[in-house]
C-alpha positions, 0 to 999 in steps of 0.5 A: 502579504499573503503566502501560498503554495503553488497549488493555491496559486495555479488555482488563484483567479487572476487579479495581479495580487501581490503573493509569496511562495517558497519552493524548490527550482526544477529547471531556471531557463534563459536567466529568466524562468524559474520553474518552482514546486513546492510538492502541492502538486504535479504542475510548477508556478512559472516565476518571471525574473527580470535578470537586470533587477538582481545581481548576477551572482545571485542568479547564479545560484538559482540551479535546480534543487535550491529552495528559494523564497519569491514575492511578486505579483500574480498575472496572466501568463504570456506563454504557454501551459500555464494561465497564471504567473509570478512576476518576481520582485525579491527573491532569496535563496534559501538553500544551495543546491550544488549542479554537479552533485545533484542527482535528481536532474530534469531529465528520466531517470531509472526508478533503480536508480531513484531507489538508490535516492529514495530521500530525494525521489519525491523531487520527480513527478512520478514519486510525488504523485505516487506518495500524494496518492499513497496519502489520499488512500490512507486519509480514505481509509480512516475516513471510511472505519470513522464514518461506519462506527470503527474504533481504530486499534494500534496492535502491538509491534512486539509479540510473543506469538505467530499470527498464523505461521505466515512467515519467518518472524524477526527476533527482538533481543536485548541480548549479547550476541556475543556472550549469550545465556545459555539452558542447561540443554545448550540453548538460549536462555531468553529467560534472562532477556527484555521480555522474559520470553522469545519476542518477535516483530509482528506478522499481523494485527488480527489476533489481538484486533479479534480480542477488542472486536469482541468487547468494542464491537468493530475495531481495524488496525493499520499499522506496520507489519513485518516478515523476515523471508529472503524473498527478493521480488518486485512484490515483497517487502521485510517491513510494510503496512497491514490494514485490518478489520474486525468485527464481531456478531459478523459473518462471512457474507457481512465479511464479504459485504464489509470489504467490497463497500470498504474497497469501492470506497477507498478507490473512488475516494483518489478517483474524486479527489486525486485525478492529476495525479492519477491521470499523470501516472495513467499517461506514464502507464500508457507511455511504458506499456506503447514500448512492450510488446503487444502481448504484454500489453495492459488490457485497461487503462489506470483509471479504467482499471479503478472505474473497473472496481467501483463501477461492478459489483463483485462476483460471488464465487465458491473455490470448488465453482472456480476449480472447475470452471478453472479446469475447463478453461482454454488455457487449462486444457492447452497447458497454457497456464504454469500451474495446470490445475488438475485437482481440488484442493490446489492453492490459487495462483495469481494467473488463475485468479486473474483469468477468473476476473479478467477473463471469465467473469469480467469483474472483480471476484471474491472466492469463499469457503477454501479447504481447510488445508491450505488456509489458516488455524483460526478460519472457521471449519464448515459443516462438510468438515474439509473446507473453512468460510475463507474468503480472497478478493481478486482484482484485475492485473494482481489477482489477491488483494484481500484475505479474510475469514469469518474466524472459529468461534468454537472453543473445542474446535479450535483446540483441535486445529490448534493442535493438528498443527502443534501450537502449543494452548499456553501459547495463545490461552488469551485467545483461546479465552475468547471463545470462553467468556461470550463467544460469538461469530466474528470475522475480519480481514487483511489487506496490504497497504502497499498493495492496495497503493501498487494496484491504484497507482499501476506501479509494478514495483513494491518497492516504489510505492512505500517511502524507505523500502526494507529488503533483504540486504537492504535497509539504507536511510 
C-alpha cells in the first residue's frame, strides 16, 4: 500500500485507491471526523471513521495534536469543502497528545502568545504557510545565482573584523570571565584567548565574499548574520539571514540591473508556485486590515503588492533628484512628515522612501550615488568628491529592502576613507590586498532574508517570519 502526504492525497483523482497517511489531529468532530495535516499543505484530509469498528478507548484518544498513522480507502466526499476522502480501516495512534495541556487549540491565538510556543506554532495555518513560503524563497534564491553562474560562498561566522561599523558585534570567547587575563595596562589580554586576538560574531558576509568574487568572478553568500543592538522593535533581530551578491568587472548600473531581475525572480517564483498560501495570508491580511481604521488601512492586497514588484520596472532615481522632489511634496511643506526634510545631506527615512514609491512614482524605486557621509568606507567615492555609487532599493509598505554599492577599487583612496574614520590598515590589510594585485570595478549587495519574508508574506512582525526569533533578553528554544 502506497503512503502519501495529504497533499498528494487532495490532489489524487478519485479512483477508491487503498492509501496510507500519517499526520497530526486538528480537530476529531462527533466520534467521526478526523481532520489530519500533515504540514504539505494548508488544507486537511478528512478522514471518515466508522465509530462501531474501533474500540472506544481507542478513539478517545484521538485529540488534536496526536499524530496517528490511518489506512483506508480514497473516495469522493459526501460533505462539503473537500472533493475527496478517507474511509478509514486502521488506525493507530502514534503519539498522545494531552487535551489539557495542549496549547495550540483550534481556535485564534495571538501571535505573542504562539511566539511563547514557537516550537509549536507551525501547527497553525499562518505559520506553516509562512515557513512553506519562507522555504520557497530560499529554494528561489539558490535557484537564480545557480542559473546565472553564481558560486555560493559560506563567509565565516567568526571574525576578527567589522564589516563596516554597522553595529555593536557579539564578542566570541573562550575566556573565564571570572579569572580574566589581564595587559599590564588593566585590559584584556585576548592574546591568551581561542583565536589569539578579540573575535566577534559577524555583522555581514561582504568583505570576505568581495575577496572570492575577485578570483571566482560571481559569488553570493547566504548565511546568518548577527548584531548585538538592544533594539526591541517589530523589525529587528540579534540573529537573522544575510544574502549577499558579489560581482567582479561590475558596475553600479549592472548592480542595479543585478538586484532588480534577482527580486523580480524571487517573487514570482512564490507567486507561481505558493499561491495557497499566499492567497490565505492575503485573506488573513484583508480580514486584519477591515478592523483598522480606514487611514491605516493597506493600500494593496498581498498579491497585489508582489504583482506590484514583478509587473514594474523599477524607477531610477539619484538621491539629490529625490531630495528635492522630497522637499516639495505636500506632506514635506504641511509638516506632515516626522523627519521634515530641509536639506541635502539627510539620511532617508522609511516614510520618505514609501512616499517616493508609493506616492510619487508609483513603482518600486532604486536610489543611487548617496553622499558619501552618511554610507559605508567601502563605497565608491564619485568624481564630485562628496557623494559615493551607493544604491537602496525601495518597496511598497517597507520602504528599504536592498542596499548596495558598487565598491572602491582604488587603493590610495580607500586608505583615505579608511583613515578618516580610524580603522587601523593592519586590520584589513587582506582587503586592502585586493586592490593590490589585479584590482578591478566590482559591486555587490545586501538583502535581509527575513525581510524579503516579512514583505512577501505581509507579516508585520520580524519575529514571526524567522523560526526561533533571537532578542534582547530573549533566546528561548
Amino acid at each position: 500500500m502506497q503512503q502519501f502526504t495529504v497533499l498528494e492525497l487532495l490532489s489524487q483523482e478519485i479512483n477508491h485507491t487503498e492509501v496510507e497517511v500519517k499526520g497530526w489531529v486538528r480537530t476529531f468532530r462527533a466520534n467521526r471526523f478526523i481532520a489530519l495535516n500533515d504540514g504539505s499543505t494548508l488544507k486537511n484530509i478528512q478522514c471518515v471513521v466508522d465509530f462501531e469498528n474501533f474500540d472506544e478507548a481507542l478513539l478517545k484518544r484521538i485529540t488534536t495534536g496526536a499524530a496517528i498513522h490511518i489506512t483506508g480507502e480514497l473516495v469522493e466526499s459526501q460533505g462539503k469543502g473537500q472533493t475527496v476522502e478517507v474511509q478509514v480501516k486502521t488506525l493507530n495512534i502514534l503519539g498522545d497528545s494531552d487535551p489539557e495541556t495542549y496549547p495550540i487549540q483550534p481556535k485564534k491565538h495571538s501571535f505573542e502568545f504562539l511566539r511563547e510556543h514557537a516550537h509549536l506554532r507551525t501547527r497553525t495555518n499562518t505559520f506553516s504557510a509562512v515557513m512553506r513560503l519562507r522555504s520557497a524563497l530560499s529554494f528561489a534564491i539558490h535557484k537564480y545565482f545557480n542559473e546565472h553562474g553564481f558560486y555560493y560562498m559560506h563567509a565565516p561566522i567568526i571574525t576578527g573584523s567589522d564589516a563596516e561599523g554597522a553595529g555593536e558585534m557579539f564578542k566570541v570567547t573562550s575566556l573565564d570571565h571570572n579569572n580574566l587575563p589581564k595587559t599590564e595596562e588593566g585590559k584584556t589580554d585576548y592574546s591568551k584567548d581561542f583565536f589569539g586576538k578579540e573575535t566577534n560574531l559577524t555583522v555581514s558576509g561582504q568583505l570576505e565574499a568581495e575577496t572570492y568574487a575577485m578570483s571566482l568572478g560571481k559569488v553570493y553568500t547566504f548565511g546568518p548574520t548577527f548584531r548585538a543592538e538592544n533594539s526591541n522593535t517589530s523589525r529587528h533581530l540579534a540573529e537573522f539571514w544575510m544574502i549577499e551578491p558579489e560581482v567582479a568587472f561590475m558596475d553600479l548600473a549592472g548592480n542595479m540591473d543585478l538586484a532588480e531581475d534577482f527580486l523580480k525572480y524571487v517573487l514570482k517564483y512564490v507567486l507561481d508556485n505558493n499561491a495557497e498560501d499566499l492567497e490565505f495570508l492575503d485573506k488573513r491580511l484583508q480580514d486584519e486590515d477591515k478592523r483598522k481604521p480606514q487611514a491605516e488601512r493597506n493600500d494593496m492586497t498581498l498579491i497585489e503588492k508582489l504583482k506590484f514588484v514583478t509587473d514594474n520596472n523599477f524607477k531610477r532615481v539619484s538621491y539629490t533628484e529625490a531630495i528635492d522632489i522630497l522637499r516639495n511634496s505636500k506632506p514635506n511643506k504641511k509638516k506632515k512628515f516626522q523627519y521634515i526634510i530641509d536639506e541635502w545631506g539627510a539620511d532617508l527615512q522609511s516614510e520618505h522612501e514609501r512616499f517616493l514609491v508609493e506616492k510619487h512614482f508609483k513603482c518600486p524605486v532604486i536610489l543611487f550615488d548617496y553622499p558619501a557621509n552618511i554610507k559605508a568606507f567601502y563605497m565608491r567615492l564619485n568624481d564630485d568628491g562628496k557623494t559615493v555609487r551607493a544604491m537602496d532599493i525601495l518597496f511598497p509598505g517597507i520602504g528599504e529592502i536592498v542596499g548596495g554599492a558598487q565598491r572602491e577599487e582604488r587603493l590610495e583612496v580607500l586608505k583615505e576613507k579608511m583613515a578618516a574614520i580610524d580603522i587601523p590598515e593592519e586590520e584589513l590589510w587582506w582587503y586592502l590586498d585586493l586592490r593590490k594585485f589585479g584590482t578591478a570595478v566590482h559591486s555587490g549587495f545586501g538583502l535581509g532574508f527575513e525581510r524579503l519574508v516579512m514583505f512577501a508574506t505581509g507579516m508585520g512582525n520580524i519575529r514571526d517570519v524567522i523560526p526561533y526569533p533571537r532578542t534582547p533578553q530573549n533566546a528561548e528554544f
